[in-house]
Every structure is written in C-alpha cells, then in structure tokens.
TIGU-474439 format. One record per residue (C-alpha): residue number from 1; residue in three letters; x negated, y negated, z. Coordinates in steps of 0.02 Angstrom, whole numbers. Layout:
N
+------+-------+--------+--------+--------+
! guba ! torro !      x !      y !      z !
+------+-------+--------+--------+--------+
!  NUM !   ala !      X !      Y !      Z !
...
+------+-------+--------+--------+--------+
END
This chain:
87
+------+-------+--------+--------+--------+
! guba ! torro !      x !      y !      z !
+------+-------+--------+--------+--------+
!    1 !   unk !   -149 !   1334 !   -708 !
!    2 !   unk !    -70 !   1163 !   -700 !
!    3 !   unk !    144 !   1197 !   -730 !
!    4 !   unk !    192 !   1016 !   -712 !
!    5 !   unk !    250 !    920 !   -826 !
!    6 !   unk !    227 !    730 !   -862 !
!    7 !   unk !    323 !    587 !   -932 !
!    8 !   unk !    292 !    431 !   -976 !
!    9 !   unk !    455 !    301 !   -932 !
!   10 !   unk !    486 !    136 !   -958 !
!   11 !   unk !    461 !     -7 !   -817 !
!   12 !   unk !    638 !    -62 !   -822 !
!   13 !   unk !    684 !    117 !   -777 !
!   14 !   unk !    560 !    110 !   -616 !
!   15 !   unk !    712 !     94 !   -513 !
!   16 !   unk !    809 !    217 !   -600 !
!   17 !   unk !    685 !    348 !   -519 !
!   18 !   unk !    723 !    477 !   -369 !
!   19 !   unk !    559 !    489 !   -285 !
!   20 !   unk !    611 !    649 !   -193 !
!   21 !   unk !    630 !    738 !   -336 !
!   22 !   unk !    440 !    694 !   -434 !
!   23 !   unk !    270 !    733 !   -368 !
!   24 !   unk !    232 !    527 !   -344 !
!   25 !   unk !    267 !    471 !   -165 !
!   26 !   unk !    327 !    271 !   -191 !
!   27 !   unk !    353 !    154 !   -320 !
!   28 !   unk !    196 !     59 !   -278 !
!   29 !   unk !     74 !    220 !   -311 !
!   30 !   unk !    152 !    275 !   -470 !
!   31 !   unk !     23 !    256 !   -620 !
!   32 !   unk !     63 !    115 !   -723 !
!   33 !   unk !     -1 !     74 !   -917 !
!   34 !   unk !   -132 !    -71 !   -894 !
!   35 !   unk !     -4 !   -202 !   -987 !
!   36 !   unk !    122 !   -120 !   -854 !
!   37 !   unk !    276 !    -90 !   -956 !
!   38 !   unk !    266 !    106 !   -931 !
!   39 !   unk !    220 !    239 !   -799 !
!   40 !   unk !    193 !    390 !   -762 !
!   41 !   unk !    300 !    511 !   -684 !
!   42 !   unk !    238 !    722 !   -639 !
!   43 !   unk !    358 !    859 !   -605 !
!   44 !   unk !    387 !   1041 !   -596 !
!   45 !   unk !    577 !   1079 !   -586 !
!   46 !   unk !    654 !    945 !   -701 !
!   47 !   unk !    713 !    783 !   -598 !
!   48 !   unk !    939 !    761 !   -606 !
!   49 !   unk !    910 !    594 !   -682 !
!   50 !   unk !    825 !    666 !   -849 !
!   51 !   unk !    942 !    803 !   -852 !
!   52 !   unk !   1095 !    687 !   -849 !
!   53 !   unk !   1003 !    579 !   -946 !
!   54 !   unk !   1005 !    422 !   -847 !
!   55 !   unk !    819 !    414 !   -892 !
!   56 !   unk !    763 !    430 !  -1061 !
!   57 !   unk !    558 !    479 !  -1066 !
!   58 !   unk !    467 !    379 !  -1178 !
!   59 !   unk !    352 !    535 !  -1189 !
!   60 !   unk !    340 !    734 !  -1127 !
!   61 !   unk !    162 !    798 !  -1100 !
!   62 !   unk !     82 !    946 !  -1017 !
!   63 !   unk !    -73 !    915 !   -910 !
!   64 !   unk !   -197 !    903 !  -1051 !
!   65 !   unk !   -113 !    812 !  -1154 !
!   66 !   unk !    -72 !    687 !  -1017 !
!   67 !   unk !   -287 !    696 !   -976 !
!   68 !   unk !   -310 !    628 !  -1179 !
!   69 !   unk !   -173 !    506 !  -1153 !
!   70 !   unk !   -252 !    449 !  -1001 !
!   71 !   unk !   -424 !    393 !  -1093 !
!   72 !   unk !   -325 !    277 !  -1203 !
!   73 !   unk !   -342 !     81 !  -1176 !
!   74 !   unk !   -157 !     76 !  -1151 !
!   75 !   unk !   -176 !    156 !  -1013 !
!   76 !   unk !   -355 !    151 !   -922 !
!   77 !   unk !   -447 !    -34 !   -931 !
!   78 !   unk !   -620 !     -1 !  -1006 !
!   79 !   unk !   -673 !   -170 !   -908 !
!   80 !   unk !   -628 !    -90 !   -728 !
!   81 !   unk !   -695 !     87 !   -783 !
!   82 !   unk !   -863 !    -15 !   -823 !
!   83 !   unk !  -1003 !     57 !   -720 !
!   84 !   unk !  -1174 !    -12 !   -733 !
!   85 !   unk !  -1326 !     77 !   -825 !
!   86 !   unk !  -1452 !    104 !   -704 !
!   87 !   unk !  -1591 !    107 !   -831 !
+------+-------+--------+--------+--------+
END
C-alpha cells in the first residue's frame, strides 16, 4: 500500500521547495505539467513549508488519484506518449 501523498504546486513556488523533506531528489527531476506552470511534489510525513503554509498546494491526491491525474493532457503529451502501431 502506497501512504504518500501528492501535491500538485505552482512553478513560481519551485523554489519555495525543501528537497530534503519530499521524495523528489532536485529541481530538475521533479514532474512538471506539459505547459510547465505546475509540478508535482510526493511525501509521507508532511513537508514544514505546507505546514507553515509558505506553500499553498494547488491540489492533495493519494496515489490513485494522482495515477488518473497523470493520464490527463495537462499533464502527459499524447504526441511524446505516441508509439507506433506495428500492424
């Protein structure tokens, strides 16, 4: 079972972001919408600078949720994920 939680953040707010404390390693990893004006952050004990609010999620899922979200255009470009058909 999959504990973590996920949030969805605004750009602007990359820098904002305490690396040590989420399960993404650098700013340069992190998994960003395709227009790139959000990303995605994972945790499982809740990060100081949600708690004291000096980041404001755009969005709180669990790790299903976050797998739908994931198959949206906004997020995953149809045009990359393109394979061809063999037949």
């Amino acid at each position: 079972m999959n504990n973590r939680i996920y949030n969805t953040i605004s750009i602007e707010d990359l820098d904002k972001i305490d690396l040590t404390q989420i399960k993404e390693t650098s700013a340069e990893t992190i998994r960003k919408s395709v227009d790139e004006t959000q990303f995605i952050i994972k945790w499982e004990t809740q990060p100081s600078f949600l708690t004291d609010e000096t980041v404001t999620p755009l969005g709180t899922y669990n790790h299903e949720e976050i797998l739908i979200l994931l198959e949206t255009d906004f997020w995953t470009d149809e045009e990359i994920m393109l394979v061809d058909d063999p037949e």
